[in-house]
N, C-alpha and C positions, 0 to 999 in steps of 0.2 A: 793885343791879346785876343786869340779866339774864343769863343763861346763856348766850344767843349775844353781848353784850359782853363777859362776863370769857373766852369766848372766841376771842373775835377780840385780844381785848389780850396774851393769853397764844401767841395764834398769830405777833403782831406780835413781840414780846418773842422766840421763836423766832429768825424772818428776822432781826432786829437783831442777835441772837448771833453766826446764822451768819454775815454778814456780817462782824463781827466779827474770828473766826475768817478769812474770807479776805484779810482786811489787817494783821493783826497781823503784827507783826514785832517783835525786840529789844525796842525803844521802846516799845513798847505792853506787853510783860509787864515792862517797869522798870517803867510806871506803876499795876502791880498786885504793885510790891514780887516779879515773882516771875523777874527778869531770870536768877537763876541756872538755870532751868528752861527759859531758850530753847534750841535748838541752832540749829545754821546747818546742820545737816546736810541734802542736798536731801530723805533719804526721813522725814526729822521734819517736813519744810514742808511737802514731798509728802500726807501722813496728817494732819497737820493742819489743811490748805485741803480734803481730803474730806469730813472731818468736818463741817468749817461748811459743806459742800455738805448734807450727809444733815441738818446740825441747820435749815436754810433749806428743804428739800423736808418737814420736820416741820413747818414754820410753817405753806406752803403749804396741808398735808393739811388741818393745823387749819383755817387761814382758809375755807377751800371750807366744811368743817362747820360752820364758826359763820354760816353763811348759812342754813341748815337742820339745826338739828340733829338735829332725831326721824329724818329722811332717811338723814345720815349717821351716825347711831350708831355704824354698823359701823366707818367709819374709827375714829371717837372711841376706840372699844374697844382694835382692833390699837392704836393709841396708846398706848393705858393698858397691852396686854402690852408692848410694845415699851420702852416706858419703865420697868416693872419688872423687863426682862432688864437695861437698862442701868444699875439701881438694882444689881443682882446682880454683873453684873459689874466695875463702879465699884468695887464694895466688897472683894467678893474678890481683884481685883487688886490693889488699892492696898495693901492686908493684907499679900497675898504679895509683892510687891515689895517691901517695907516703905517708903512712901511716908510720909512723917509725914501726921497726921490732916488737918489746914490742905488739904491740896492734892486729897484723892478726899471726907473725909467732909464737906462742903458739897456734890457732886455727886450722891452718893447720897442725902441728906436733900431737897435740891431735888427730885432725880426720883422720891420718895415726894410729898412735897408735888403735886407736878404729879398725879401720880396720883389722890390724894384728887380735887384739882379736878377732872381728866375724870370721875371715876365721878359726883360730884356734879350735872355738867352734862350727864353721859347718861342718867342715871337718870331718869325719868319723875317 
């Protein structure tokens, strides 16, 4: 697989999240078993239809760079910090919140993973 396919697939996979993210409701975290983790609260819907806002403008960045990557490295890069603040803070909150493992540490191992791939596909 080339480096601008596994990124374009990784930028889609993004969009599809956020997307996600902006129709989820109740129903949709039952059918990831994690229905006690909904709120109905407006400023929980609120932050979390942003999120799938900011995680859909991540796809975006990507998808533009997997058109040219040598071009855009620079995005790819910010990407790769951006995603290892969000490996940082994924982790550490969940710790301090005491979340059990199940619900932050697949976030932060995903956004190490992602990681590994951009350096891979910016790298020369």
């Amino acid at each position: 697989m080339t480096k601008k396919r596994l990124l374009l697939i990784i930028s889609l996979l993004f969009m599809l999240g956020g997307i996600g993210r902006l129709v989820a409701n109740e129903s949709v975290f039952r059918i990831f078993a994690m229905e006690h983790l909904w709120s109905g609260e407006p400023f929980f819907i609120y932050i979390f239809k942003l999120l799938g806002v900011f995680v859909i403008w991540m796809g975006i960045l990507l998808f533009v760079s997997s058109r040219d990557v040598i071009r855009y490295r620079g995005i790819i890069r910010g990407s790769i910090l951006g995603l290892l603040l969000f490996f940082v803070v994924s982790l550490l909150t969940g710790l301090s919140v005491g979340l059990k493992l199940q619900y932050f540490l697949v976030d932060s191992i995903f956004s190490l993973i992602l990681v590994l791939l951009l350096y891979i596909i910016q790298k020369d």
